[in-house]
mmCIF file of the N, C-alpha and C atoms, coordinates in Angstrom:
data_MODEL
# 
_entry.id   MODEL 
# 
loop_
_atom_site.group_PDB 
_atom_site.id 
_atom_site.type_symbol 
_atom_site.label_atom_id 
_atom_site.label_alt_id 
_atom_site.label_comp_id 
_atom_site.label_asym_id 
_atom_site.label_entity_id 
_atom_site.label_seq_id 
_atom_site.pdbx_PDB_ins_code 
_atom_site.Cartn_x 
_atom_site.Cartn_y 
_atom_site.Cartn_z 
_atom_site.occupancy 
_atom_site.B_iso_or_equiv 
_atom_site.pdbx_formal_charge 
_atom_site.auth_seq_id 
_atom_site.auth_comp_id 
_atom_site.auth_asym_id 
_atom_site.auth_atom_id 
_atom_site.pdbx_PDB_model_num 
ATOM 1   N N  . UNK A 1 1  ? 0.824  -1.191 0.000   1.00 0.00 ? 1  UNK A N  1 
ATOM 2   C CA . UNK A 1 1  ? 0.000  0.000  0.000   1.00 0.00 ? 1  UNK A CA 1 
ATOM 3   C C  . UNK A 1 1  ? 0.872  1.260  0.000   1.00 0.00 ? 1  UNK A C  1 
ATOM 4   N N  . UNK A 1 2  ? 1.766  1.322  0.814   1.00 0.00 ? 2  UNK A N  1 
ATOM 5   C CA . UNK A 1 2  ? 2.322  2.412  0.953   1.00 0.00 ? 2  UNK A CA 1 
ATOM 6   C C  . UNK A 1 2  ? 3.601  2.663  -0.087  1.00 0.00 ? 2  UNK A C  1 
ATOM 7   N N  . UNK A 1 3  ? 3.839  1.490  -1.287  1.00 0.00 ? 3  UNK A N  1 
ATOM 8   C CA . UNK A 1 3  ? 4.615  1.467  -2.303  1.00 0.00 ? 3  UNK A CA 1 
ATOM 9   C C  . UNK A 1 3  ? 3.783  2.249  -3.265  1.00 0.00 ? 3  UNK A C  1 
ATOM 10  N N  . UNK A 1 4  ? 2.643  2.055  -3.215  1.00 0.00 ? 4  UNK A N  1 
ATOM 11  C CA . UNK A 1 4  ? 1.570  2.530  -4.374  1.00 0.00 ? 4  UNK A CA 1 
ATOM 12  C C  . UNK A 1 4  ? 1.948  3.826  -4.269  1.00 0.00 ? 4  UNK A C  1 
ATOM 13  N N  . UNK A 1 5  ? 1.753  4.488  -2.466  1.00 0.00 ? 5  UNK A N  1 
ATOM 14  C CA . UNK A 1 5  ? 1.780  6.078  -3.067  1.00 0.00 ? 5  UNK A CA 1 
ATOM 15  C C  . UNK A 1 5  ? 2.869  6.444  -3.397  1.00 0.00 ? 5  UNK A C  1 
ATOM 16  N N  . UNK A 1 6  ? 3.928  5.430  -2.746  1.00 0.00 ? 6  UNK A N  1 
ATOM 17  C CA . UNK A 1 6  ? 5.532  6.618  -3.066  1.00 0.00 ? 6  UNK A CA 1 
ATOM 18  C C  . UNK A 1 6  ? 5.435  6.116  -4.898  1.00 0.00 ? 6  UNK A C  1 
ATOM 19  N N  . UNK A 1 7  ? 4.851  5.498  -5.559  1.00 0.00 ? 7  UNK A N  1 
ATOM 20  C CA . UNK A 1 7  ? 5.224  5.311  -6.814  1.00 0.00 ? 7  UNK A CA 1 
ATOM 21  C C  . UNK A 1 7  ? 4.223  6.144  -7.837  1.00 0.00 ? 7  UNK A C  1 
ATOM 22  N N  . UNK A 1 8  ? 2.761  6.371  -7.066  1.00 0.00 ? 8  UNK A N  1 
ATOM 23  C CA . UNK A 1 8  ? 1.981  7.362  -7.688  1.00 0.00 ? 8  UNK A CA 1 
ATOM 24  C C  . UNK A 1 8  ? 2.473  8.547  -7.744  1.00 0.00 ? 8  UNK A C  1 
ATOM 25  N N  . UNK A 1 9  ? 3.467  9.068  -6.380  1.00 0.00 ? 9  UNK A N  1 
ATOM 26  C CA . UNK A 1 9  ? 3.668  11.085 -6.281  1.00 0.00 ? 9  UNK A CA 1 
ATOM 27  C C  . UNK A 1 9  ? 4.624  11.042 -6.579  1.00 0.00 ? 9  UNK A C  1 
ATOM 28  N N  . UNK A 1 10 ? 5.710  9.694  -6.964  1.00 0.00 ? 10 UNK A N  1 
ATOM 29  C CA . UNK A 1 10 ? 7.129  10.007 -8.320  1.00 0.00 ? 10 UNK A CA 1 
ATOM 30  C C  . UNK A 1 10 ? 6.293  9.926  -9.317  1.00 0.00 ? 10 UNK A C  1 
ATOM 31  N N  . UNK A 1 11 ? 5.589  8.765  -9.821  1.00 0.00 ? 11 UNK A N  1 
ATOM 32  C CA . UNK A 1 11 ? 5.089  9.580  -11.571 1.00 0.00 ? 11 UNK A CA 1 
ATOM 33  C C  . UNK A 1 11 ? 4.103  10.829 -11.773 1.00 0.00 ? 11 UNK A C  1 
ATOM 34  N N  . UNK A 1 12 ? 3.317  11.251 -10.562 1.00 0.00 ? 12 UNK A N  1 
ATOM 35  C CA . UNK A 1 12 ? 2.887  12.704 -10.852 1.00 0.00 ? 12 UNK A CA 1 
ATOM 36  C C  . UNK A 1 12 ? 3.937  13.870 -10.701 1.00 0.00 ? 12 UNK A C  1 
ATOM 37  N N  . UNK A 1 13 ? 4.871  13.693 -10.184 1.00 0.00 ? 13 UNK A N  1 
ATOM 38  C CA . UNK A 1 13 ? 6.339  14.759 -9.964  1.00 0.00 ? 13 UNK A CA 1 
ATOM 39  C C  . UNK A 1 13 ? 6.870  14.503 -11.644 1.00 0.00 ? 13 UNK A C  1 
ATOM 40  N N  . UNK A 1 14 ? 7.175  13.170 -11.905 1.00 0.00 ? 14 UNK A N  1 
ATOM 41  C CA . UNK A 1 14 ? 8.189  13.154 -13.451 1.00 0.00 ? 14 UNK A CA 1 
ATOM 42  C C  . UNK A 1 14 ? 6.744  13.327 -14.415 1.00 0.00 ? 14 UNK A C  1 
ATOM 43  N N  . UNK A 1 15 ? 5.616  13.829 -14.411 1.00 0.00 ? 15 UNK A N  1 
ATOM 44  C CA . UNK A 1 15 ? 4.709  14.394 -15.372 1.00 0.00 ? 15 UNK A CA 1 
ATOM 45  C C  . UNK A 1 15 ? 4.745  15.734 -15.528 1.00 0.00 ? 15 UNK A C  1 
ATOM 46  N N  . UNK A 1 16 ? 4.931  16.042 -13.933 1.00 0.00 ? 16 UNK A N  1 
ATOM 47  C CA . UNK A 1 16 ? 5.118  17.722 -14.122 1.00 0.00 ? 16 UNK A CA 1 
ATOM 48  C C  . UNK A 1 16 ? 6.185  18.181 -14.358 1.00 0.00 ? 16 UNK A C  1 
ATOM 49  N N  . UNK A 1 17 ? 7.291  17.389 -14.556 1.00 0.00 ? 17 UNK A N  1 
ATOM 50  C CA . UNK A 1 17 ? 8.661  17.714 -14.850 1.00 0.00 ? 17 UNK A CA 1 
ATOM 51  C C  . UNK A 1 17 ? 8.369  17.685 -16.234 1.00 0.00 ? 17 UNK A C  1 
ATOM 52  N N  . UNK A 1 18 ? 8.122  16.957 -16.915 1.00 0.00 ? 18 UNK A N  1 
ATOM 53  C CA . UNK A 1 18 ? 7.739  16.834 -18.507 1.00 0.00 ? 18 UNK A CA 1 
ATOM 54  C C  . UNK A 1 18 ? 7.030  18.030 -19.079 1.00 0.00 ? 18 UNK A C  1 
ATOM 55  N N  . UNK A 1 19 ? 5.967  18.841 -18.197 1.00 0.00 ? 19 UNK A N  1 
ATOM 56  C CA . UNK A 1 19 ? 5.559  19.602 -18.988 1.00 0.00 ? 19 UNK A CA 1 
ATOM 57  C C  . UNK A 1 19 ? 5.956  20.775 -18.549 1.00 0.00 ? 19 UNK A C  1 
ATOM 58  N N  . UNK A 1 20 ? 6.737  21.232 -17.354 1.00 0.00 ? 20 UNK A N  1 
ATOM 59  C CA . UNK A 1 20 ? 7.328  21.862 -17.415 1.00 0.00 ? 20 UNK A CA 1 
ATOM 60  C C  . UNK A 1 20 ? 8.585  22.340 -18.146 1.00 0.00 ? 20 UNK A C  1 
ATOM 61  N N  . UNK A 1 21 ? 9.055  21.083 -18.702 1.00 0.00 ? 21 UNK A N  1 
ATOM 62  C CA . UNK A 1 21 ? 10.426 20.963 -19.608 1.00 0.00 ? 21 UNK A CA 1 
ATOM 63  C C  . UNK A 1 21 ? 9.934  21.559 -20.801 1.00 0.00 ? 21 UNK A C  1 
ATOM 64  N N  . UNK A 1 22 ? 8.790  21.148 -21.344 1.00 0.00 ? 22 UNK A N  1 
ATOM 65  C CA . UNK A 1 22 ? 8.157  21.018 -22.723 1.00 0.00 ? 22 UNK A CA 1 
ATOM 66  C C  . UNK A 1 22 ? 7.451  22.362 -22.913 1.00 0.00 ? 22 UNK A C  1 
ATOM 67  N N  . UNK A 1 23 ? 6.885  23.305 -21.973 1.00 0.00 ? 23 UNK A N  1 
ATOM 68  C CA . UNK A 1 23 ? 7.140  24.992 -21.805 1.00 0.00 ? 23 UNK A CA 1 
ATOM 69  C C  . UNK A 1 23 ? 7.889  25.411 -22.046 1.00 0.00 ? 23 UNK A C  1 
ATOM 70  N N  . UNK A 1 24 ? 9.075  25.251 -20.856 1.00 0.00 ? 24 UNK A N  1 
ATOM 71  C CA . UNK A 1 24 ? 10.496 25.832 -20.962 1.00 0.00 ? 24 UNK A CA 1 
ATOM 72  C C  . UNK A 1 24 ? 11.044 26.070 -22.683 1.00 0.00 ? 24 UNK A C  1 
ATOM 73  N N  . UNK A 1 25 ? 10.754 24.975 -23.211 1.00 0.00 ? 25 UNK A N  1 
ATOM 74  C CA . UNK A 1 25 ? 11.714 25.085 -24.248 1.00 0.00 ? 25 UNK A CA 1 
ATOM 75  C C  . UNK A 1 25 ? 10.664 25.738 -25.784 1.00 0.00 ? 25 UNK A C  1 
ATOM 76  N N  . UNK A 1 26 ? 9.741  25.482 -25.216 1.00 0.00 ? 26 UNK A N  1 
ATOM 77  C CA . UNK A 1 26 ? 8.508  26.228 -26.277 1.00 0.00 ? 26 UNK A CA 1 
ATOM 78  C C  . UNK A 1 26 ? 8.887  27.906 -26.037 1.00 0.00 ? 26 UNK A C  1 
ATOM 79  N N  . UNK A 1 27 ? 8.972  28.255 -24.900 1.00 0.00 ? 27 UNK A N  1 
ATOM 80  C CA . UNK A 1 27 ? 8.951  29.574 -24.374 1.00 0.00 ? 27 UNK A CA 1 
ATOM 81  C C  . UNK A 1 27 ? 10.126 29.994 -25.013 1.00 0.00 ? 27 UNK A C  1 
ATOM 82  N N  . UNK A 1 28 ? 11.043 29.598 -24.980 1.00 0.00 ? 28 UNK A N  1 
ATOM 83  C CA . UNK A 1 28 ? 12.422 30.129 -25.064 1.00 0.00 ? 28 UNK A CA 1 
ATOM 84  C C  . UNK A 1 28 ? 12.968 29.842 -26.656 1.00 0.00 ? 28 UNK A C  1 
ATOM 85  N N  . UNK A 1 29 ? 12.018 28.912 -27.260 1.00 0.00 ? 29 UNK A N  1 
ATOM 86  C CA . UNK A 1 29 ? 12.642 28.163 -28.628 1.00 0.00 ? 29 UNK A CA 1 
ATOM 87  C C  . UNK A 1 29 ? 13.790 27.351 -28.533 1.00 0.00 ? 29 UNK A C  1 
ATOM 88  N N  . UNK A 1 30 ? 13.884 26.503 -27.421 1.00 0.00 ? 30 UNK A N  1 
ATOM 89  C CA . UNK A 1 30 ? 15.016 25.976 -27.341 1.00 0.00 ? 30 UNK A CA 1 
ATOM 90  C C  . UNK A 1 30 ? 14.984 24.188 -28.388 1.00 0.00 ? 30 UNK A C  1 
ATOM 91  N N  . UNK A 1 31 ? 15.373 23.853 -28.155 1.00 0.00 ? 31 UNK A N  1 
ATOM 92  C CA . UNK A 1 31 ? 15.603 22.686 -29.290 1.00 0.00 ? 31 UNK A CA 1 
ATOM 93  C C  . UNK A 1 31 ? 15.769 21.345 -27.696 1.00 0.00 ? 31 UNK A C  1 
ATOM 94  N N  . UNK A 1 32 ? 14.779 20.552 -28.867 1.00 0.00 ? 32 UNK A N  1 
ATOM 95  C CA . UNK A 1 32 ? 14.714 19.433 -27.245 1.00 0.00 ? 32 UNK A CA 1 
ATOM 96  C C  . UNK A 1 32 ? 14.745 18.057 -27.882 1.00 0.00 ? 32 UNK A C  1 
ATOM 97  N N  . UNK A 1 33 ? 16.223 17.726 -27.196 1.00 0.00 ? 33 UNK A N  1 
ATOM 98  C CA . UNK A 1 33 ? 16.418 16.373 -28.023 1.00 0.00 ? 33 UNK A CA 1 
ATOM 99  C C  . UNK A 1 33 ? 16.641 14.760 -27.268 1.00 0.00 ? 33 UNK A C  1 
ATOM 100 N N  . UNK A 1 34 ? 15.310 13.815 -27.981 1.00 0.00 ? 34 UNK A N  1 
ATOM 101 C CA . UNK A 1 34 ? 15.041 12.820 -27.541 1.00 0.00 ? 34 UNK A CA 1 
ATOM 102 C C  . UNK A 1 34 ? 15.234 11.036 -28.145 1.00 0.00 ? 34 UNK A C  1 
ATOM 103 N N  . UNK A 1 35 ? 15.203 10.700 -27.680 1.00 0.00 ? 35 UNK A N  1 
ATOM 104 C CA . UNK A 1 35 ? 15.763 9.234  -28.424 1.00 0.00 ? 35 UNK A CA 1 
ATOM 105 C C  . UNK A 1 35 ? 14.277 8.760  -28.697 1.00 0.00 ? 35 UNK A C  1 
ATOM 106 N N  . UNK A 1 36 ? 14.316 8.384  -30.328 1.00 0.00 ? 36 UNK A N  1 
ATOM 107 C CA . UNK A 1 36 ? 12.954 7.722  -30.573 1.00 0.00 ? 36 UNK A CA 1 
ATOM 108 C C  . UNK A 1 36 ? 13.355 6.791  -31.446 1.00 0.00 ? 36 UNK A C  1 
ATOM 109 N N  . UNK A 1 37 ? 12.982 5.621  -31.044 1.00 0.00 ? 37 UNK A N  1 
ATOM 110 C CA . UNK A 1 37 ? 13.178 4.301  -31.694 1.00 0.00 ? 37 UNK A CA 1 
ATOM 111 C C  . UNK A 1 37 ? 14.222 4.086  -31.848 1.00 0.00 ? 37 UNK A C  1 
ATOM 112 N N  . UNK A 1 38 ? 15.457 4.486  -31.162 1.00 0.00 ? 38 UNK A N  1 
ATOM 113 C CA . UNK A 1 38 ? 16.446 4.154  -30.857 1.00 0.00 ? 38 UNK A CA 1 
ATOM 114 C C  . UNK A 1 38 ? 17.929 5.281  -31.813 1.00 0.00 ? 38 UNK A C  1 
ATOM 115 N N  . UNK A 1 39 ? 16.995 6.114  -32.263 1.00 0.00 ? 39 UNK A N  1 
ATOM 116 C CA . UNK A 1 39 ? 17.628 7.335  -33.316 1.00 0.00 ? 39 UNK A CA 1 
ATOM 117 C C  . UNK A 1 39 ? 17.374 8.383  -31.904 1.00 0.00 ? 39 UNK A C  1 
ATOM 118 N N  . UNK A 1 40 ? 18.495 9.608  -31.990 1.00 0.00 ? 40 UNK A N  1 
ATOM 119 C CA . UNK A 1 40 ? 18.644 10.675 -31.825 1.00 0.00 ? 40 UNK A CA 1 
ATOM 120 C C  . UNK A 1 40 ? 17.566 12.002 -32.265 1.00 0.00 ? 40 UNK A C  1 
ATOM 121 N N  . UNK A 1 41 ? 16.640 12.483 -31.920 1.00 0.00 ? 41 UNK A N  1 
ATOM 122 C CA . UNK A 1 41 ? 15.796 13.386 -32.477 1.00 0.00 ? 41 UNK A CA 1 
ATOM 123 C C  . UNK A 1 41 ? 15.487 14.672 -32.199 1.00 0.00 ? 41 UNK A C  1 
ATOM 124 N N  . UNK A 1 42 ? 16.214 15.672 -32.863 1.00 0.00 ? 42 UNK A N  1 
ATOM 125 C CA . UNK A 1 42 ? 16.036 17.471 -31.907 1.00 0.00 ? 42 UNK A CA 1 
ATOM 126 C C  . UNK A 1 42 ? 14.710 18.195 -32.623 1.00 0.00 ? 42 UNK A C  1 
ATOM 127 N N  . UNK A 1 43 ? 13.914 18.297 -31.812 1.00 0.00 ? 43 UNK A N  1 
ATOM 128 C CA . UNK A 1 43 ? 12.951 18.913 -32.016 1.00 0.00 ? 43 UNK A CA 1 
ATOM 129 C C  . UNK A 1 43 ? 13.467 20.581 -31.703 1.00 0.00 ? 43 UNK A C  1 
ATOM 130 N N  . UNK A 1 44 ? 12.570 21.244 -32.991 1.00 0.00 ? 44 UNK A N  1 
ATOM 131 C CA . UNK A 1 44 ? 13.169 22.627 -32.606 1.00 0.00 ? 44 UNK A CA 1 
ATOM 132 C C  . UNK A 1 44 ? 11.920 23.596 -31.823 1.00 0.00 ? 44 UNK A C  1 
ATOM 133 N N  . UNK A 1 45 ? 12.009 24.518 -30.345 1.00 0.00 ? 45 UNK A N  1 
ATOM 134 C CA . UNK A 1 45 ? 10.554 24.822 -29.983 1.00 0.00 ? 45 UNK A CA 1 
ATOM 135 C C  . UNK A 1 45 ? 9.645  25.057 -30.426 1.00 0.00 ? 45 UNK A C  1 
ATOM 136 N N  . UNK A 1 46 ? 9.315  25.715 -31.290 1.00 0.00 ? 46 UNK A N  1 
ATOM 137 C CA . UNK A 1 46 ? 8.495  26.553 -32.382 1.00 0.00 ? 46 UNK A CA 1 
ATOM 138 C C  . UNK A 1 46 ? 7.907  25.115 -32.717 1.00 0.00 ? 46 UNK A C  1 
ATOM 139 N N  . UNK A 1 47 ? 8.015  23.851 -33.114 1.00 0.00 ? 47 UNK A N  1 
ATOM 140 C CA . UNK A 1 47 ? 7.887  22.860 -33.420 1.00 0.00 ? 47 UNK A CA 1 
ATOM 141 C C  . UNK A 1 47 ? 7.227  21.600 -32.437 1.00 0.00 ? 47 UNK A C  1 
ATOM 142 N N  . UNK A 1 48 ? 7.301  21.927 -31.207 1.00 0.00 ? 48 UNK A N  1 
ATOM 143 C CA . UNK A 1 48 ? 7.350  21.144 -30.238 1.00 0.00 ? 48 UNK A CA 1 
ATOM 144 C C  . UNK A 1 48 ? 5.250  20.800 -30.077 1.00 0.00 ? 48 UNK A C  1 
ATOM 145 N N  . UNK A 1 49 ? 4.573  22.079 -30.449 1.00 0.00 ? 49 UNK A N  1 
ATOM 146 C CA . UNK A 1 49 ? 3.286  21.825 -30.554 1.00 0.00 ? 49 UNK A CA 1 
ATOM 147 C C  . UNK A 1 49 ? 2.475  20.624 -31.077 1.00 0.00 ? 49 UNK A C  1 
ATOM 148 N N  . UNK A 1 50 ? 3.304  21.082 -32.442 1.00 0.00 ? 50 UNK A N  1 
ATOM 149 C CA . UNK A 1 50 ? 2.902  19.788 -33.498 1.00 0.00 ? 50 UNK A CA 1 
ATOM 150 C C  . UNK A 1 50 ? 3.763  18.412 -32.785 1.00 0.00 ? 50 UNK A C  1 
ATOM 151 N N  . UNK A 1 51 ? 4.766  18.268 -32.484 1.00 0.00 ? 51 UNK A N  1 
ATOM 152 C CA . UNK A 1 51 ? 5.280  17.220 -31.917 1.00 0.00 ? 51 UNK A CA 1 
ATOM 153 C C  . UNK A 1 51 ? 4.374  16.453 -31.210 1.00 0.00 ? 51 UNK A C  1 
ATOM 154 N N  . UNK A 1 52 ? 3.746  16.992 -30.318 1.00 0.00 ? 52 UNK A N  1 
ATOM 155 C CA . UNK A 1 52 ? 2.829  16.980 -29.129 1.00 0.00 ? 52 UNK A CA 1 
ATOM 156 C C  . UNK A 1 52 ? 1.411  16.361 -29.490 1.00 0.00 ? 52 UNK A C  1 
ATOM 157 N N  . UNK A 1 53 ? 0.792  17.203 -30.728 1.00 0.00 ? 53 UNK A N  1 
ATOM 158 C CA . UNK A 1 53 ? -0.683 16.617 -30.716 1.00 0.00 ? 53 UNK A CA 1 
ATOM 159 C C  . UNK A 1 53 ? -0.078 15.259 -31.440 1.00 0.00 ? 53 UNK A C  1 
ATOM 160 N N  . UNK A 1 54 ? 1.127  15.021 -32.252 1.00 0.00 ? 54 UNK A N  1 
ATOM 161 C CA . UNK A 1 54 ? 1.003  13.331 -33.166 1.00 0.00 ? 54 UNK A CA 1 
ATOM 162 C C  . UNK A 1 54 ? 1.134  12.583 -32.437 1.00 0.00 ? 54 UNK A C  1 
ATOM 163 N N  . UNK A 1 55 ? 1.924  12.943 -31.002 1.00 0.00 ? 55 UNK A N  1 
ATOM 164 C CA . UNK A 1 55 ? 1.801  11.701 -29.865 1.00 0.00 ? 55 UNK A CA 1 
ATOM 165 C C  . UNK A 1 55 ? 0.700  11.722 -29.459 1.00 0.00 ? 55 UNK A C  1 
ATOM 166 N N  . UNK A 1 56 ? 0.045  12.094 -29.383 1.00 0.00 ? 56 UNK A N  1 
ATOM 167 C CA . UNK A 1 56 ? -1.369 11.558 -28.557 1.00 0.00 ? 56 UNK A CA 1 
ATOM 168 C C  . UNK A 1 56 ? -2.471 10.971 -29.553 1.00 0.00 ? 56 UNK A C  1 
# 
């Protein structure tokens, strides 16, 4: 029971880290680079919108 919560309020902390990251770099135009499918991938901010709605 008490594994559940410490493992629920780390993945609600690393969610808000995510979209706080994913602001940050929208705000600023910074370039945010992630491993997808096992390739290297820099998204540039200005870009990061569209990134966003094809994942979901």
């Amino acid at each position: 029971m008490k594994n559940n919560i410490i493992k629920d309020k780390v993945l609600k902390g690393l969610q808000l880290t995510h979209e706080r990251l994913i602001k940050t770099k929208k705000a600023r135009n910074f370039n945010l680079v992630i491993s997808q499918n096992g390739q290297i991938v820099k998204i540039h901010g200005k870009d990061l919108s569209k990134y966003e709605a094809s994942k979901k």
